[in-house]
N, CA, C and O atoms as a DFTB+ gen file, in Angstrom:
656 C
 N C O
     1  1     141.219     -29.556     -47.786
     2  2     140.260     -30.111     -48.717
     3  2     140.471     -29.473     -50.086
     4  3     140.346     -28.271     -50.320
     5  1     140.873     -30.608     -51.136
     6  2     140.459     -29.688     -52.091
     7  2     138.998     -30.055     -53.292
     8  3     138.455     -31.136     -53.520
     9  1     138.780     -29.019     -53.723
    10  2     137.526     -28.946     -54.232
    11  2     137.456     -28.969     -55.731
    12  3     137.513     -27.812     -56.147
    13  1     137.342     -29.961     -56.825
    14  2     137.540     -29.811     -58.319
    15  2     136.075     -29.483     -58.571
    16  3     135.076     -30.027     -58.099
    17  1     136.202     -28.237     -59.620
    18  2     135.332     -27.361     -59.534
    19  2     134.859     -27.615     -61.220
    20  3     134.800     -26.595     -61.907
    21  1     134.555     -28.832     -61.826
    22  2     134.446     -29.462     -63.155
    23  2     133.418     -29.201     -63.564
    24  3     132.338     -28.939     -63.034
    25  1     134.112     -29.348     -65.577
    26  2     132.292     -29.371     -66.526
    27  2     133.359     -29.184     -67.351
    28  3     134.574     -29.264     -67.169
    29  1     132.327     -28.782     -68.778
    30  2     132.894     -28.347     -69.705
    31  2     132.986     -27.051     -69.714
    32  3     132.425     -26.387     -68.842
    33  1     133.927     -26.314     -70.998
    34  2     133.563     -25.122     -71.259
    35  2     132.329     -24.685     -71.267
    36  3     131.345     -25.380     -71.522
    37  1     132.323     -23.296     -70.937
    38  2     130.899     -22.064     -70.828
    39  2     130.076     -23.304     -69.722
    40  3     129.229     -23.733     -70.506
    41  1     129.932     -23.821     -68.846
    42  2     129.313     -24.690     -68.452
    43  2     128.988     -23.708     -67.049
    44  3     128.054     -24.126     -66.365
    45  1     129.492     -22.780     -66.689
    46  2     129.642     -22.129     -65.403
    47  2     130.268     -22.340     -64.480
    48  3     129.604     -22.241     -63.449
    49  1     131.582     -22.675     -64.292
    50  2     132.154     -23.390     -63.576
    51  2     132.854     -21.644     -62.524
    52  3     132.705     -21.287     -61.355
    53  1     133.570     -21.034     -63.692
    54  2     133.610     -19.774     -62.805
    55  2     132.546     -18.932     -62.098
    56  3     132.808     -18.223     -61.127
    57  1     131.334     -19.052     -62.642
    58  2     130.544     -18.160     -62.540
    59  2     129.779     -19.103     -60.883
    60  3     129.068     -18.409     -60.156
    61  1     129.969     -20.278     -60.566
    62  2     129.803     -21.265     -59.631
    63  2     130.569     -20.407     -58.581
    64  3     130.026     -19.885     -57.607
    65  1     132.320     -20.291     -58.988
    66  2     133.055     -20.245     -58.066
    67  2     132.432     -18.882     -57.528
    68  3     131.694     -18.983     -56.548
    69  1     132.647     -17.655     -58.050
    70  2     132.156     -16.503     -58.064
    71  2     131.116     -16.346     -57.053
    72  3     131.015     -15.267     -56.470
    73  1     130.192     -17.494     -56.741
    74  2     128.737     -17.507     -56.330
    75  2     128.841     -17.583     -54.572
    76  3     129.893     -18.074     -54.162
    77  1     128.052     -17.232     -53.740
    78  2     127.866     -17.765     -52.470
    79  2     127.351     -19.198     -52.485
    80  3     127.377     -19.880     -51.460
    81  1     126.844     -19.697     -53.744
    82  2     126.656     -20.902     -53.696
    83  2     127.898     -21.703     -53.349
    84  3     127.907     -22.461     -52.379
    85  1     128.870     -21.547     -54.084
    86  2     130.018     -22.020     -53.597
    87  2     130.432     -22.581     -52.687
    88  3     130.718     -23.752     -52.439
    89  1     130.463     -21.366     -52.006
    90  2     130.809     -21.762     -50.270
    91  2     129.712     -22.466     -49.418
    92  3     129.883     -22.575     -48.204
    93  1     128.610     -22.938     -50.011
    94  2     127.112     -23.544     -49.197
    95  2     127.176     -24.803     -49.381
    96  3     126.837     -25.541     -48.456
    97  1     127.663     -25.392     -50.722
    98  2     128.066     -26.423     -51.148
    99  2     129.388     -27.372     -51.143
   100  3     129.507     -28.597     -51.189
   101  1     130.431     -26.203     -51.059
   102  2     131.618     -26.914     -50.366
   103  2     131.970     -26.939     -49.102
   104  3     132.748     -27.825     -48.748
   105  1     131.526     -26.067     -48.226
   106  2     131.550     -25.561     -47.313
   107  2     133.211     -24.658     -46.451
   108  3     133.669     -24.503     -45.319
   109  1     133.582     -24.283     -47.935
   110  2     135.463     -23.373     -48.292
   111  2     134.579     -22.217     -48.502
   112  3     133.469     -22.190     -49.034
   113  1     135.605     -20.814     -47.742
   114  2     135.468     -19.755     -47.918
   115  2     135.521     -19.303     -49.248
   116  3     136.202     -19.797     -50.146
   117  1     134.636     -18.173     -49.338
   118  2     134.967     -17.777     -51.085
   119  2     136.672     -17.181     -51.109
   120  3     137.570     -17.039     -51.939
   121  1     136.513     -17.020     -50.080
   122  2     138.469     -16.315     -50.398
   123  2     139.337     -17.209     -50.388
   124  3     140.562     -17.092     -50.345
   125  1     138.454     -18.466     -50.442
   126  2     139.906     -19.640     -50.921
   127  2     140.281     -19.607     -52.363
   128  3     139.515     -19.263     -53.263
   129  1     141.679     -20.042     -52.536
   130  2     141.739     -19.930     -54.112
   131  2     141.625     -20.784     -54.899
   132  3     141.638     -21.995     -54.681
   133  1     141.505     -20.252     -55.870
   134  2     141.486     -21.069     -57.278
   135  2     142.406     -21.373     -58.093
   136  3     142.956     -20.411     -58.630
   137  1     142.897     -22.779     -58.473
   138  2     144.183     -23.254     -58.814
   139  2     143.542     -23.775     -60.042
   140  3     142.574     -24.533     -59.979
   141  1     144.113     -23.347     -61.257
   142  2     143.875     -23.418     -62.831
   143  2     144.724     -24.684     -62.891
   144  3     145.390     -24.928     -61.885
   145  1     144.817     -25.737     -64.181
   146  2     145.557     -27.151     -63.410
   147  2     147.045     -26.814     -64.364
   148  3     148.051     -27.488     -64.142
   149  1     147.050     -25.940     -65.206
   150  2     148.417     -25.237     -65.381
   151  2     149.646     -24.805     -64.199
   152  3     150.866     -24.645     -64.151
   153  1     148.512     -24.743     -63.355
   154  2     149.718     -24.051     -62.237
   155  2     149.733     -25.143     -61.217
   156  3     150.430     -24.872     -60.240
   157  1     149.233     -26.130     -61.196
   158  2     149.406     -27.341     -60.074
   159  2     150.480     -28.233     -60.091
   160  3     150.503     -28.790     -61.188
   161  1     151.351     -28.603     -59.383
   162  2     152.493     -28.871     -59.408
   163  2     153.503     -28.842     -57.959
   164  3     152.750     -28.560     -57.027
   165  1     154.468     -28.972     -57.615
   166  2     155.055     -29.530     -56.670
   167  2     154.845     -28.464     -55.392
   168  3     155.772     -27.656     -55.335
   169  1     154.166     -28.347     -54.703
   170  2     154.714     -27.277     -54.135
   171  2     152.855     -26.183     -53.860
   172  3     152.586     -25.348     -52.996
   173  1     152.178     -26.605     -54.762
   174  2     151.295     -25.680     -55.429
   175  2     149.733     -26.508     -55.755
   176  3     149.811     -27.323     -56.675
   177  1     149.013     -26.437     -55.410
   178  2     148.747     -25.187     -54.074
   179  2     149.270     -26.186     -52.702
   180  3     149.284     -27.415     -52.770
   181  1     149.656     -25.465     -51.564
   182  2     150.304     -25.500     -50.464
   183  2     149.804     -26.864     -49.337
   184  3     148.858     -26.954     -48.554
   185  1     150.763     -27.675     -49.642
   186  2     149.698     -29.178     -48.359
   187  2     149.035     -29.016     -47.656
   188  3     149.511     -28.132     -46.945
   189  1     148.119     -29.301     -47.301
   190  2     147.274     -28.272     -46.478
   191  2     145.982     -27.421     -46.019
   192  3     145.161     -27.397     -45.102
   193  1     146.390     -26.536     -47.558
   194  2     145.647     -25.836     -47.904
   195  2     144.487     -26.383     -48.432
   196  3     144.531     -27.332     -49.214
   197  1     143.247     -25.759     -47.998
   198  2     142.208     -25.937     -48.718
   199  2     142.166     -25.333     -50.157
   200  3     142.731     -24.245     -50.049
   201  1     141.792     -25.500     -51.383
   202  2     141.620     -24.981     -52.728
   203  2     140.750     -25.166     -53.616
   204  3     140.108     -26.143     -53.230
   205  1     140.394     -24.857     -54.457
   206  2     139.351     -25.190     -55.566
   207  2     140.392     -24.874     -56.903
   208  3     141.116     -23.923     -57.198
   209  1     140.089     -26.101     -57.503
   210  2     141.024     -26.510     -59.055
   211  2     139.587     -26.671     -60.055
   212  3     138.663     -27.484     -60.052
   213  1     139.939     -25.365     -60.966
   214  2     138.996     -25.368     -61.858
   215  2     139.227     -26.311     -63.374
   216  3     140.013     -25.859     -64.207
   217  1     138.865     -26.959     -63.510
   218  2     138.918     -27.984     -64.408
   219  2     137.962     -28.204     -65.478
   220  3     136.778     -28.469     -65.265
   221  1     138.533     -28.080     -66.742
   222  2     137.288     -27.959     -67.843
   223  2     137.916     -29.730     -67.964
   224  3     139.052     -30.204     -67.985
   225  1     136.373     -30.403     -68.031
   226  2     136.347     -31.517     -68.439
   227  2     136.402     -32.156     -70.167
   228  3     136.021     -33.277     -70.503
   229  1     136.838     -31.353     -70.859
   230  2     137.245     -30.971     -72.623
   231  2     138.592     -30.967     -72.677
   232  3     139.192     -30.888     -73.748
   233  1     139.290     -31.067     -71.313
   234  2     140.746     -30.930     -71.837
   235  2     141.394     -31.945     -72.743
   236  3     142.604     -31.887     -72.958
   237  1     140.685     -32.804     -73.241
   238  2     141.287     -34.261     -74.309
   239  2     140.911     -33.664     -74.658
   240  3     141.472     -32.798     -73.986
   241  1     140.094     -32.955     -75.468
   242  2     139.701     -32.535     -76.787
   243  2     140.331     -31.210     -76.664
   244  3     141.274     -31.075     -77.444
   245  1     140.192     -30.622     -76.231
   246  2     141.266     -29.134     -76.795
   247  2     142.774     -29.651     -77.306
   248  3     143.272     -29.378     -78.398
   249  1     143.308     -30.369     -76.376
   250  2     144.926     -30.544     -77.027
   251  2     144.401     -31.614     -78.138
   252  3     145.501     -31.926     -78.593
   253  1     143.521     -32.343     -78.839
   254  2     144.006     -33.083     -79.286
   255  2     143.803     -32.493     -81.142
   256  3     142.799     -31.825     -81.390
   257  1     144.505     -32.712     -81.952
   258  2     144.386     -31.961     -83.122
   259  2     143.480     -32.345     -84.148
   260  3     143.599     -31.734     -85.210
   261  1     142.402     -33.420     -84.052
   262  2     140.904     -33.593     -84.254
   263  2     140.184     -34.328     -83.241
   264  3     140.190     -35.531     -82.978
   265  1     139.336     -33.007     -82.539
   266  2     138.499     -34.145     -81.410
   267  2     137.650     -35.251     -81.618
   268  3     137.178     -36.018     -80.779
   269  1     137.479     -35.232     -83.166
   270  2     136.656     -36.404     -83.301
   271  2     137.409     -37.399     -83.371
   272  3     136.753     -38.369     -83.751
   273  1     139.120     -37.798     -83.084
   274  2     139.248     -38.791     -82.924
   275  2     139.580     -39.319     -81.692
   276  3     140.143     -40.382     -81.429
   277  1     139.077     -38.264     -80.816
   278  2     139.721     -38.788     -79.258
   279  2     138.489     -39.773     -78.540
   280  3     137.418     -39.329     -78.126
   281  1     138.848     -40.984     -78.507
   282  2     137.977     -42.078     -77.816
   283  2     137.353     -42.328     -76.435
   284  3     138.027     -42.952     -75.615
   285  1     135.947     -41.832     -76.056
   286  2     135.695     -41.429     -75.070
   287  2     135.823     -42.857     -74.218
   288  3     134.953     -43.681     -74.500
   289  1     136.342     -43.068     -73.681
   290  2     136.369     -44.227     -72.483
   291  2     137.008     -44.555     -71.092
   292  3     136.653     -43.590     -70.416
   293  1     137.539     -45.140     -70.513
   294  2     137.953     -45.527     -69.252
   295  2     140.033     -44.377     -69.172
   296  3     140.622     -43.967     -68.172
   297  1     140.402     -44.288     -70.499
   298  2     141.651     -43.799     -70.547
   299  2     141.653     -42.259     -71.212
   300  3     142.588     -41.619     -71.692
   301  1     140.284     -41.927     -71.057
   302  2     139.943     -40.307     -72.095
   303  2     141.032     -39.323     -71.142
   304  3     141.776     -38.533     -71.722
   305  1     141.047     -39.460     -69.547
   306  2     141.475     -38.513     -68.881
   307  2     143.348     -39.160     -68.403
   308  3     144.120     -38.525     -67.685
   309  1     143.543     -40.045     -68.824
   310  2     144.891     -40.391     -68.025
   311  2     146.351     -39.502     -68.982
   312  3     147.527     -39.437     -68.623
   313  1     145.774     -38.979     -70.118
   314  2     146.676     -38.453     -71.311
   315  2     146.863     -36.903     -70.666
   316  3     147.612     -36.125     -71.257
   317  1     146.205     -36.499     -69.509
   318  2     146.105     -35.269     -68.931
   319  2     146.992     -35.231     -67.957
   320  3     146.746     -35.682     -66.839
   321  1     148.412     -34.545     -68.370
   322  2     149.272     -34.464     -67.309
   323  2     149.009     -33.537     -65.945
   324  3     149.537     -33.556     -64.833
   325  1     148.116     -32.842     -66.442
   326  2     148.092     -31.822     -65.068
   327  2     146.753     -32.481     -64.272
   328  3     146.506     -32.320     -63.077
   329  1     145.938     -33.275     -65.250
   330  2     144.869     -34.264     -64.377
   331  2     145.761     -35.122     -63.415
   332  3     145.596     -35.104     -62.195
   333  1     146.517     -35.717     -63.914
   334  2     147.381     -36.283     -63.245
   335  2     148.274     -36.102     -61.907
   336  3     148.551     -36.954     -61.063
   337  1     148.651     -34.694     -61.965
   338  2     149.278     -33.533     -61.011
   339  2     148.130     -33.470     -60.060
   340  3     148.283     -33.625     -58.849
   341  1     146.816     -33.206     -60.706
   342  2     145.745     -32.807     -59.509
   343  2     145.409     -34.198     -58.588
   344  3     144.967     -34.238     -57.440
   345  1     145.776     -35.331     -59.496
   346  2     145.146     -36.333     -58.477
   347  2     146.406     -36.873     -57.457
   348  3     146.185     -37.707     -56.579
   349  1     147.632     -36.340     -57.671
   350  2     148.762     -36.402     -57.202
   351  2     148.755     -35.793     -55.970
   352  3     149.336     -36.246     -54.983
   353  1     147.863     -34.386     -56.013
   354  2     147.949     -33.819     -54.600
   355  2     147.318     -34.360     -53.630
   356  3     146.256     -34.982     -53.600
   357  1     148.397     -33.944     -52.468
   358  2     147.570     -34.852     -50.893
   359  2     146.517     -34.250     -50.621
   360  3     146.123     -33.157     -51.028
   361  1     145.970     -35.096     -49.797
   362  2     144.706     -34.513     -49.414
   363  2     143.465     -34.840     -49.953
   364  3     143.323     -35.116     -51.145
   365  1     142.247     -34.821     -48.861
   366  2     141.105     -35.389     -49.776
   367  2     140.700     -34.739     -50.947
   368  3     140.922     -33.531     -51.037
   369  1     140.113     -35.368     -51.910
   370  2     139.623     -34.230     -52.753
   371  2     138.128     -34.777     -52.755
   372  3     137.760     -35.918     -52.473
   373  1     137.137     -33.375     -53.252
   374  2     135.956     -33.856     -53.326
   375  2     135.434     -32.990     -54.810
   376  3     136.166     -32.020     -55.006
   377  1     134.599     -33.110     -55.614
   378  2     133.946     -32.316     -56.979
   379  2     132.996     -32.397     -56.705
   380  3     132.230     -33.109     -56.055
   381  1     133.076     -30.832     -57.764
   382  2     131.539     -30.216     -58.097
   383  2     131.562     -30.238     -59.593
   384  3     132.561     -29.823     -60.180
   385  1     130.469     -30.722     -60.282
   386  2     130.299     -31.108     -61.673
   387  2     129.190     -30.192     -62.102
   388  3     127.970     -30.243     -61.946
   389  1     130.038     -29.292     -62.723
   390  2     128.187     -28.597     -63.391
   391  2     128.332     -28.453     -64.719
   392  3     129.120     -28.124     -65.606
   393  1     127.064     -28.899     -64.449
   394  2     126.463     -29.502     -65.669
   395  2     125.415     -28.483     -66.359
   396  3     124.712     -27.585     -65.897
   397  1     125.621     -29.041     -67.766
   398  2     124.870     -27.600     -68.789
   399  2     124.319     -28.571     -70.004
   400  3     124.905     -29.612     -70.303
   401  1     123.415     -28.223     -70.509
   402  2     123.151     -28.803     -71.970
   403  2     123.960     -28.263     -72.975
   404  3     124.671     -27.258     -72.997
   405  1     123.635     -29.396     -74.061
   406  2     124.597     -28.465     -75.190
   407  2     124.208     -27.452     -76.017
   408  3     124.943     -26.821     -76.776
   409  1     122.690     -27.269     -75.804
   410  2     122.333     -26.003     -76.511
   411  2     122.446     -24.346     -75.477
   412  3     122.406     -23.156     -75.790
   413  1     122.590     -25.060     -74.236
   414  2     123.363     -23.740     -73.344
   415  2     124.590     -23.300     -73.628
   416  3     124.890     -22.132     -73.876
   417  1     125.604     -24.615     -73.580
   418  2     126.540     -24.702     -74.082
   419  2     127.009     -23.995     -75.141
   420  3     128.058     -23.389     -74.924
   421  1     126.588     -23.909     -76.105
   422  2     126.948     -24.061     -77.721
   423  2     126.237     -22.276     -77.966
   424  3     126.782     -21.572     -78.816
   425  1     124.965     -21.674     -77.105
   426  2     124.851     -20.706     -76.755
   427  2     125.777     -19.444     -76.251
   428  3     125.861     -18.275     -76.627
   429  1     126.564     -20.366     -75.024
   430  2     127.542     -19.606     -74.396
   431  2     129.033     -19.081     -75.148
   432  3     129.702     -18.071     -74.927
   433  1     129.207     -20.015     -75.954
   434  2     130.537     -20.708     -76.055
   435  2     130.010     -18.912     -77.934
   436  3     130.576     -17.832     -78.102
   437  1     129.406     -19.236     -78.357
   438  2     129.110     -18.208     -79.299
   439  2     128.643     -16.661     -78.793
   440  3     128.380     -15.731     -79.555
   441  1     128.608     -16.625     -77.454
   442  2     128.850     -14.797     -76.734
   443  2     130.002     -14.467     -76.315
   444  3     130.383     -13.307     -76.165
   445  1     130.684     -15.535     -76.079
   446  2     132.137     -15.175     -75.122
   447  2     133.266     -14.642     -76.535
   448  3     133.625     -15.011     -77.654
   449  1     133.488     -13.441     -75.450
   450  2     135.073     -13.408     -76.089
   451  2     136.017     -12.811     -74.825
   452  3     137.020     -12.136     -75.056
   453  1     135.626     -13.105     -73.628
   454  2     136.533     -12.579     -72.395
   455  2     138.061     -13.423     -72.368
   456  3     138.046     -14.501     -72.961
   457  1     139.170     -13.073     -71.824
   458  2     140.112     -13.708     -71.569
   459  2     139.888     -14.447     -69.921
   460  3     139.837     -13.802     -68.874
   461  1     139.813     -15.491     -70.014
   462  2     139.465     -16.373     -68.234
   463  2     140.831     -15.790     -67.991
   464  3     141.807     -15.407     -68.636
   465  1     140.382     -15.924     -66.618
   466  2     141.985     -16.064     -65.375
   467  2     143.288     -17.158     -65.809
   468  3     143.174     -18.313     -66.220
   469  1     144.506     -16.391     -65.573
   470  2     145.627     -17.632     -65.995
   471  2     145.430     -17.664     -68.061
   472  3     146.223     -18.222     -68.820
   473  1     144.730     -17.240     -68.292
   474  2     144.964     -17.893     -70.134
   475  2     145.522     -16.517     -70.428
   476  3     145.185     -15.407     -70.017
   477  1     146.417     -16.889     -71.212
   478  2     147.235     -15.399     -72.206
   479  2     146.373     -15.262     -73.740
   480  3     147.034     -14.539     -74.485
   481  1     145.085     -15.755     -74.411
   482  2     144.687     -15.819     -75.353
   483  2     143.199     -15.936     -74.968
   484  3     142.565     -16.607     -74.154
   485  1     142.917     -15.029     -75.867
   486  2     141.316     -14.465     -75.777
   487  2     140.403     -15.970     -75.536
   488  3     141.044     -16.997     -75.313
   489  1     139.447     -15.997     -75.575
   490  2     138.365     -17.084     -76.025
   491  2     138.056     -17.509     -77.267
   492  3     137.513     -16.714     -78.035
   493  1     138.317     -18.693     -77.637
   494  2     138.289     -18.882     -79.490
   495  2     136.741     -19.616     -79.557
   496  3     136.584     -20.836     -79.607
   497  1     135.538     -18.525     -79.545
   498  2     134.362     -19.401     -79.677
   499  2     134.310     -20.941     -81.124
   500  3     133.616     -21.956     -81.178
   501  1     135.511     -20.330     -82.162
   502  2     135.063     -21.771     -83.535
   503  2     135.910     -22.413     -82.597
   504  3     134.980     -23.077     -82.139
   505  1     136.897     -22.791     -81.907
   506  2     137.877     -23.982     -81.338
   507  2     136.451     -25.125     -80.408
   508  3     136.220     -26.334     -80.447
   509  1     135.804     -23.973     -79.676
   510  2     135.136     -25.082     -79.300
   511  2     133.456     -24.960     -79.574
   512  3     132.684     -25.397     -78.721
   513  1     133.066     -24.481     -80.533
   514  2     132.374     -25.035     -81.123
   515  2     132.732     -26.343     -82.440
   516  3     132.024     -27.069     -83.137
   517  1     133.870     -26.175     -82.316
   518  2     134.083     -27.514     -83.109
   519  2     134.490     -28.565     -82.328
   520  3     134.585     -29.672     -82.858
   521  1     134.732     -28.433     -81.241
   522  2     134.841     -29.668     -79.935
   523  2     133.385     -29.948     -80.235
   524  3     133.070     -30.853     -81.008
   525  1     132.423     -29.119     -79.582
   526  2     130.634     -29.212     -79.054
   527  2     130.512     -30.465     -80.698
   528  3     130.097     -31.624     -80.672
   529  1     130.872     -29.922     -81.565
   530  2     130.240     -30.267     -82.698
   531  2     130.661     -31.974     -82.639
   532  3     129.884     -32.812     -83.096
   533  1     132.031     -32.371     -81.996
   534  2     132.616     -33.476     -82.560
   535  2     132.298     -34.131     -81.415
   536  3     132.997     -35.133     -81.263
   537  1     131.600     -33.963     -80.654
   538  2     131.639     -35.003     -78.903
   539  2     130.105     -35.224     -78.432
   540  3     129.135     -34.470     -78.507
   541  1     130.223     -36.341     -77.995
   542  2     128.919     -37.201     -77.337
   543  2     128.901     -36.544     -75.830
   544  3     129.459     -37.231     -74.975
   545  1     128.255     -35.143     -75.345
   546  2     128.365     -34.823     -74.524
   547  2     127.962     -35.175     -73.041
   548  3     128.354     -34.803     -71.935
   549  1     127.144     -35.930     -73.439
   550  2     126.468     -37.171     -72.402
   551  2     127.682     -38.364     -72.257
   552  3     127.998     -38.835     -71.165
   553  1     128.204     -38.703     -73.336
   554  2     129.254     -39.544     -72.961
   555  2     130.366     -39.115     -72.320
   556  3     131.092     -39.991     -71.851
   557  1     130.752     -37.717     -72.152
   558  2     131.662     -36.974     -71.389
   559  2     131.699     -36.993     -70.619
   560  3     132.635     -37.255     -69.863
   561  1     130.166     -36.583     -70.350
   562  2     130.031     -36.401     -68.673
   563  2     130.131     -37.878     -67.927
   564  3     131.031     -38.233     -67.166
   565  1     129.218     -38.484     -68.252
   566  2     129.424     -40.259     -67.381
   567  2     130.998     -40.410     -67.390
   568  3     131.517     -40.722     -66.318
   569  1     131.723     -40.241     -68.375
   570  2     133.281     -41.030     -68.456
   571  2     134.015     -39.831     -67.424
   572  3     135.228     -39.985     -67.281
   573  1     133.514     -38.887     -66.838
   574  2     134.200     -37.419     -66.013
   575  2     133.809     -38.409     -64.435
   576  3     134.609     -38.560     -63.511
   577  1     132.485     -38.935     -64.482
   578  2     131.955     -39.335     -63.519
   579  2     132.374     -40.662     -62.861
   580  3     132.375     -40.930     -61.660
   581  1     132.844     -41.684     -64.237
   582  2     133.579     -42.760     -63.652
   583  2     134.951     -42.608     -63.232
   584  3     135.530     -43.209     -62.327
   585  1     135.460     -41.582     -64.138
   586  2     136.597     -41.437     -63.740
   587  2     136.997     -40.548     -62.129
   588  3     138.061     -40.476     -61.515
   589  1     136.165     -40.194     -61.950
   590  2     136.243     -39.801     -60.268
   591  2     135.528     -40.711     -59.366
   592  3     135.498     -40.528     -58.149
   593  1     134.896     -41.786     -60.014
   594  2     134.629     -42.836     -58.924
   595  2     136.209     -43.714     -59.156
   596  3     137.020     -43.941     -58.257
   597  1     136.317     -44.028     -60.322
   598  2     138.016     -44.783     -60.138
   599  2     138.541     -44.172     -59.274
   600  3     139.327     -44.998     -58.811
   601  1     138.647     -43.335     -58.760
   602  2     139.760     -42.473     -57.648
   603  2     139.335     -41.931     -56.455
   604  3     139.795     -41.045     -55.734
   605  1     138.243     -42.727     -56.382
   606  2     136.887     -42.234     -55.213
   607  2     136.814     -41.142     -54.381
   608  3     136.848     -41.115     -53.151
   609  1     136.665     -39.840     -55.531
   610  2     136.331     -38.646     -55.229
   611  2     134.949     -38.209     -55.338
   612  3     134.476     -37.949     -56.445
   613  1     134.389     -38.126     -54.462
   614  2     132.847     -37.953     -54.441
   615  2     132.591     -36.788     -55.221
   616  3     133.384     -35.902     -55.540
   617  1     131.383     -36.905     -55.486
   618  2     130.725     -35.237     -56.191
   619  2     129.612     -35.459     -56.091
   620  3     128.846     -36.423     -56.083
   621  1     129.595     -33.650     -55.953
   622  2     127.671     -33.483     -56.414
   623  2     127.937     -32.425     -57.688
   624  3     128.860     -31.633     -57.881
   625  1     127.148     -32.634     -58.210
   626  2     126.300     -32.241     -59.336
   627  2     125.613     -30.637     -58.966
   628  3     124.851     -30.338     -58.047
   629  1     126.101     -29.907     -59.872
   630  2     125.363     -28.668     -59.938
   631  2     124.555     -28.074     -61.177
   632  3     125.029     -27.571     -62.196
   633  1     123.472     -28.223     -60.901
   634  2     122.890     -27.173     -62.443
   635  2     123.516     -25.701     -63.232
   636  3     123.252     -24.504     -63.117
   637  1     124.020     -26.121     -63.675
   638  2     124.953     -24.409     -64.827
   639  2     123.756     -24.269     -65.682
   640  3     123.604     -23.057     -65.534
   641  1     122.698     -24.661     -66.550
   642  2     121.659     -24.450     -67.118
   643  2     121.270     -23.174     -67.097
   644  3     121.167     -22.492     -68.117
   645  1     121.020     -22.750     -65.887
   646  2     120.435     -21.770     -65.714
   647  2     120.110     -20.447     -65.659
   648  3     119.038     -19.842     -65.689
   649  1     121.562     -20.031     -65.550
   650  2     122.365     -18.638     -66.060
   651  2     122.798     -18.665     -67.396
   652  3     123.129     -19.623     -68.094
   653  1     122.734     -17.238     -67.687
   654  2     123.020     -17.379     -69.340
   655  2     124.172     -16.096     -69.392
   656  3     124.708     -15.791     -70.457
């Protein structure tokens, strides 16, 4: 089984994985791993294997070089080669979407300066506060949501709100 572990940035998506909630809700050991979608690819993670692929749902807007011109709709996620890689792997997949407001958001995203797992470069709180600034974050989320019904990967929904 694998488990896409989605949202946006600062949304809690690690701090999810981290959790015994985790494992109550997916019902995968916490000592399963976590596959960043940089490293997904032939081979990786193992057929088979159960995993959790942490996935910031902003990845159109980080690569793109003004997010205000990236067009939220039915093709926002197909420009994502490693989205692509993840839906490539066998096996069922199922998501967890947590979800945050944007004033949590936009909160979080202005305390962080940790380096996440897998990134060689600190946390750039102006990079995405100028995403937060340029995106219909409600429109994100629904177009995250159709786009995993196009590929009929179920999800539930988790509150990130709540931790700060």
């Amino acid at each position: 089984m694998i488990w896409i572990v989605s949202g946006p940035s600062s949304a809690g998506k690690s701090h999810f994985l981290d959790s015994p909630y985790a494992a109550e809700v997916t019902g995968l050991s916490r000592k399963t791993r976590v596959w960043f979608p940089k490293q997904i690819g032939p081979g990786a993670p193992p057929p088979g294997e159960d995993a959790f692929v942490h996935y910031n749902i902003l990845r159109p807007f980080q690569r793109a070089g003004r997010p205000r011109d990236v067009v939220v709709g039915p093709q926002l996620f197909e420009g994502d080669k490693q989205w692509r890689a993840i839906l490539a792997l066998p096996g069922e997949k199922k998501a967890v979407i947590v979800v945050a407001d944007r004033e949590t958001l936009v909160n979080r995203v202005k305390s962080r300066a940790d380096v996440e797992a897998n990134e060689p470069h600190a946390y750039s709180p102006q990079k995405w506060l100028r995403i937060y600034e340029a995106i219909d974050l409600g429109a994100v989320y629904r177009e995250w949501r159709a786009e995993l019904a196009r590929h009929g990967i179920t999800y539930v929904k988790v509150d990130g709100g709540g931790r700060s």
